[in-house]
N, C-alpha and C positions, 0 to 999 in steps of 0.2 A: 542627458545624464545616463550612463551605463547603468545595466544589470547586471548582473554578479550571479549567476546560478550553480549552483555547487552542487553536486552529485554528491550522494554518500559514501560512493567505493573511495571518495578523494576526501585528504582532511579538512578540518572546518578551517583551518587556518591557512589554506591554500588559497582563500581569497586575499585579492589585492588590495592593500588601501592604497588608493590613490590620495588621500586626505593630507595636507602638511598640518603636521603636528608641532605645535606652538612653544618655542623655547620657554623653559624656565628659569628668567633671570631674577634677581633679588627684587626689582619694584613689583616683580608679577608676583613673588611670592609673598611677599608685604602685603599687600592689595589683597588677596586672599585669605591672609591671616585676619583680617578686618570683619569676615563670614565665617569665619573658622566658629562652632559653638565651646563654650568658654569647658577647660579642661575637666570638672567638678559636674558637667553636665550629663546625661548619660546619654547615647545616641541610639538610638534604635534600629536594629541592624535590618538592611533589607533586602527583603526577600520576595525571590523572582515566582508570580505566577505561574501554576501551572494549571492550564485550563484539562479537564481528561479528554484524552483523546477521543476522536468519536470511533465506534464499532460500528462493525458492519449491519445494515437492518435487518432488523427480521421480515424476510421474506415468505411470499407464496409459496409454498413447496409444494402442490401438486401439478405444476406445469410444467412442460419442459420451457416456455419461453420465461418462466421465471426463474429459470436455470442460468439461460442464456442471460437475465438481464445481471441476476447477481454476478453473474462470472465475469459478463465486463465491468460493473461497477466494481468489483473488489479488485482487477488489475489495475483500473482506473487508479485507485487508492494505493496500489503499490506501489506506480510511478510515480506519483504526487507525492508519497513519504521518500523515494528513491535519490528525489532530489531536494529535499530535505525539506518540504513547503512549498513551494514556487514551482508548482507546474500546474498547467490544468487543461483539461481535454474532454470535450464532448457538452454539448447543450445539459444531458442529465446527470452532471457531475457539478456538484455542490462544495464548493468549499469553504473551510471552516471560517467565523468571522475572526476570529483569532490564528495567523499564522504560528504553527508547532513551532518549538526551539528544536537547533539539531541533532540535540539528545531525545526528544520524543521524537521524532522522526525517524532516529533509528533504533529506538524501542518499538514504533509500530511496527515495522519490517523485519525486526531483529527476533531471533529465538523464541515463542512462549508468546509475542505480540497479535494481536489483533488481525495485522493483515500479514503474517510467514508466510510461508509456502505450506508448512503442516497445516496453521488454523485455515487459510482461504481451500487449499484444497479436499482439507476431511470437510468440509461444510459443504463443497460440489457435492462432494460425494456422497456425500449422507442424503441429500435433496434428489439426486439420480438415483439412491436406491429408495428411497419414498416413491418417488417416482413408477421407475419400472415395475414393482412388486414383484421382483422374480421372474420379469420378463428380460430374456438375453436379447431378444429383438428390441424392446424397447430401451435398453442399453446402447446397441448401437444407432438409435434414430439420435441418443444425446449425444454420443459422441459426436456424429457429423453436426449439430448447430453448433458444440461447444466448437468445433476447429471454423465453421462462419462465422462467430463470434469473433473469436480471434482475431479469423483475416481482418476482418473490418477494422476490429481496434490495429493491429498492430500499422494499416495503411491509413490510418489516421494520425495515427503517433507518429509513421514517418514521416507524413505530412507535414505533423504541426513542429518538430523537434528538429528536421532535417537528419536524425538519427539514422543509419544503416538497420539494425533491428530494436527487438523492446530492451528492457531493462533483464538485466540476467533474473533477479528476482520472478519476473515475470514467465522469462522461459521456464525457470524451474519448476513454477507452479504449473503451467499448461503439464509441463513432461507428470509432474504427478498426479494430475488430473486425468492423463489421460492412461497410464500406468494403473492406476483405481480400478478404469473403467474397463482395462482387460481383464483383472483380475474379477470384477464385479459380472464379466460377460461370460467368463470361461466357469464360475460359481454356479450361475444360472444356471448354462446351457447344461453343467453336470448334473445339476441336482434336477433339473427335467429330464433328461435323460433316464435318470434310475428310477424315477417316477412311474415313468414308460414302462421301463424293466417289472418294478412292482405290481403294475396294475393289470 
């Protein structure tokens, strides 16, 4: 039996059904009429589950390796809503017992979601500046784990996916992650600097 993995940049209806679809002739429809409930009855309209989606944990924030671990865990989650459920990567990657629909899927990734590129990367960032406390050096020690983080996942992901690189979601977030983290080094090192000057 095939798998069907649909990415989200593509529409949901780009899957194929291979499935033949059963003519409707008069005895099929007769035969049906027979379950049909009687018109006087009222039916009770139904409606699809929605389990909430999960967020990202609350993490350790005084470490830098629990930097490192959130960062891969929340690309982990981007690629896995990327392709709209159906992907999964890494022994510490958990997935839900409820497969998302394609619409939460790309509400997680999507604009104001859970795992964008804005929420996953002000949340590095916010953890690298608990972090460093105003240290520019310690700024760039996060930077160098968060880009071995990466390598690792993304040579994983090309491993398991055969994929040339990650998921554009995911470049984007590294690029603002580490776009943060200049602006968070070049803060420091000023405001040490006139420090120096003052004192």
């Amino acid at each position: 039996m095939g798998i069907y993995i649909s990415k989200l940049t593509d529409s949901p209806s780009a899957a194929v059904n291979t499935q033949s679809q059963p003519q409707a002739n008069g005895e099929f429809k007769a035969l049906m009429n027979e379950f049909s409930p009687p018109e006087n009855e009222p039916v009770a309209p139904v409606t699809e589950k929605s389990d909430p989606l999960p967020l990202p944990p609350v993490a350790n924030k005084d470490t830098v390796e629990s930097i490192q671990n959130h960062a891969q865990d929340n690309l982990n989650w981007q690629a896995y809503y990327h392709f709209g459920g159906h992907f999964k990567l890494g022994e510490k990657f958990t997935m839900p017992a409820v497969l998302p629909s394609y619409a939460e899927a790309a509400r997680a990734i999507g604009p104001g979601g859970p795992y964008s590129v804005e929420a996953v990367s002000n949340c590095i960032l916010s953890m690298a500046a608990q972090v460093a406390q105003g240290n520019p050096d310690k700024i760039a020690e996060i930077r160098q784990e968060i880009e071995k983080t990466v390598a690792i996942f993304r040579r994983d992901y090309q491993s398991a996916t055969k994929e040339k690189d990650l998921p554009q979601i995911c470049l984007d977030t590294y690029d603002a992650i580490m776009s943060g983290l200049d602006k968070l080094q070049a803060e420091y090192t000023e405001q040490n600097a006139a420090a120096e000057k003052s004192a």
